[in-house]
ZAMARGU-4260 file (C-alpha; in steps of 0.2 Angstrom, whole numbers, plus 5000, padded with zeros to 4 digits):
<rodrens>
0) 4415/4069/5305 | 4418/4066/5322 | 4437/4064/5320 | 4436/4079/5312 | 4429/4087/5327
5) 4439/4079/5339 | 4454/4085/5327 | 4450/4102/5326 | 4449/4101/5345 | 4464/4095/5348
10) 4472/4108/5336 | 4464/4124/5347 | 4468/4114/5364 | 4487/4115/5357 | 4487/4130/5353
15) 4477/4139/5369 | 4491/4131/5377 | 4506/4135/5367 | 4498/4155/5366 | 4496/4153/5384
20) 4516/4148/5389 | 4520/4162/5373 | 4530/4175/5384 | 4536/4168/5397 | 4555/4165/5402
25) 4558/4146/5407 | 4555/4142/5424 | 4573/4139/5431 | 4579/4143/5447 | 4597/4153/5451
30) 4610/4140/5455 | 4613/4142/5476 | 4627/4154/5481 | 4645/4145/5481 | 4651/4140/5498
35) 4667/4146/5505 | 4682/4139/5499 | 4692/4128/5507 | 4705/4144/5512 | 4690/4157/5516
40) 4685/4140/5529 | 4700/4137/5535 | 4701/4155/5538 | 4684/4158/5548 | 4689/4141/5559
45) 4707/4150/5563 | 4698/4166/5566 | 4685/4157/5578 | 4701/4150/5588 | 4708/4163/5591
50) 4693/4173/5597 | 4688/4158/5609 | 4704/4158/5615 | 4709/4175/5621 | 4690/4176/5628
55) 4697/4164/5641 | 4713/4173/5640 | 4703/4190/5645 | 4694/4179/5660 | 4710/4173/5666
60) 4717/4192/5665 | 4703/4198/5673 | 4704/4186/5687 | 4724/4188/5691 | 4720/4206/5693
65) 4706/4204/5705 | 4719/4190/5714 | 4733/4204/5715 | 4721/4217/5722 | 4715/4205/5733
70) 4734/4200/5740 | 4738/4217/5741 | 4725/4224/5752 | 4727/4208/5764 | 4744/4215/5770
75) 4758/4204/5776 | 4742/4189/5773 | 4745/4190/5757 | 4764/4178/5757 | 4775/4183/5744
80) 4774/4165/5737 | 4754/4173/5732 | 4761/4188/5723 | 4773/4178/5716 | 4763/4163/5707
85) 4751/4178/5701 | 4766/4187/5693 | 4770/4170/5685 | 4754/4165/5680 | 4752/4184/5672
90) 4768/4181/5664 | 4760/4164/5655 | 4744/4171/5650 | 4754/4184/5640 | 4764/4168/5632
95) 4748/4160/5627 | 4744/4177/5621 | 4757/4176/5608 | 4755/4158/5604 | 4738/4163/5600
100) 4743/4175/5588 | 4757/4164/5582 | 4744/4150/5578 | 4736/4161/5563 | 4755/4158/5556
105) 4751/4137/5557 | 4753/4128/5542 | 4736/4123/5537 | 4741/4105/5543 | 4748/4110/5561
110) 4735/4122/5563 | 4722/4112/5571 | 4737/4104/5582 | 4740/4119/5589 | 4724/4125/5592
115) 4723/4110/5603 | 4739/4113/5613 | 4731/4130/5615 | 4714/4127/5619 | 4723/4114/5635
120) 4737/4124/5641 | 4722/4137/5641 | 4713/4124/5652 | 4727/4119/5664 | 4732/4137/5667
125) 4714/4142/5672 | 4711/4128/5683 | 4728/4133/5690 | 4721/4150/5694 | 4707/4143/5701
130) 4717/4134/5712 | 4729/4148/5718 | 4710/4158/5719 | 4705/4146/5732 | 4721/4145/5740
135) 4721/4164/5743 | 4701/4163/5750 | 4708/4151/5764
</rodrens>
């Protein structure tokens, strides 16, 4: 009798649980979203670049015109060698301007080259206007 019993509760146990899972979906989560590809990546780090880039350029402008409006109010101060290196140093920033564009063009591969060619002529020519900057103050 009492495995009887203990059968018959077995058999209502199993089957309060089975009625109790009876309509709903199985419990499986939605896989996570793909990540970029390797093109889309390489696009955003271009992308990236180039907006880092002519952010210093921007500075860089910004400051040459502050320089010449400085040199020309001072008068015969300002030398012509001043007006000259700003006139050449505007003359770069426009260059790296269009190697900045250029860079987008980069094979994959030479890409990231040339975003460090960039990135350290950006560097050298911001340091030299820093440079003729403090010259100038003097």
């Amino acid at each position: 009798m009492k495995k009887l019993q203990l059968f018959a509760g077995s058999v209502v146990l199993s089957a309060v649980l089975m009625m109790s899972a009876c309509g709903e979906s199985p419990r499986t989560e939605a896989p996570p979203p793909p990540g970029p590809t390797a093109a889309e990546q390489l696009k955003r780090e271009r992308d990236e670049a180039k907006r880092s880039i002519q952010a210093k350029l921007d500075q860089m402008d910004k400051e040459l015109d502050e320089m010449a409006d400085s040199a020309s109010k001072a008068g015969k101060k300002a030398t012509k060698k001043s007006k000259d290196a700003i006139a050449k140093m505007k003359a770069e920033v426009r260059e790296m301007r269009d190697r900045t564009e250029r860079m987008g063009d980069a094979a994959s591969d030479n890409w990231k080259d040339a975003k460090k060619d960039l990135e350290s002529a950006a560097d050298n020519l911001g340091d030299g206007i820093k440079k003729a900057w403090d010259a100038m103050k003097k």
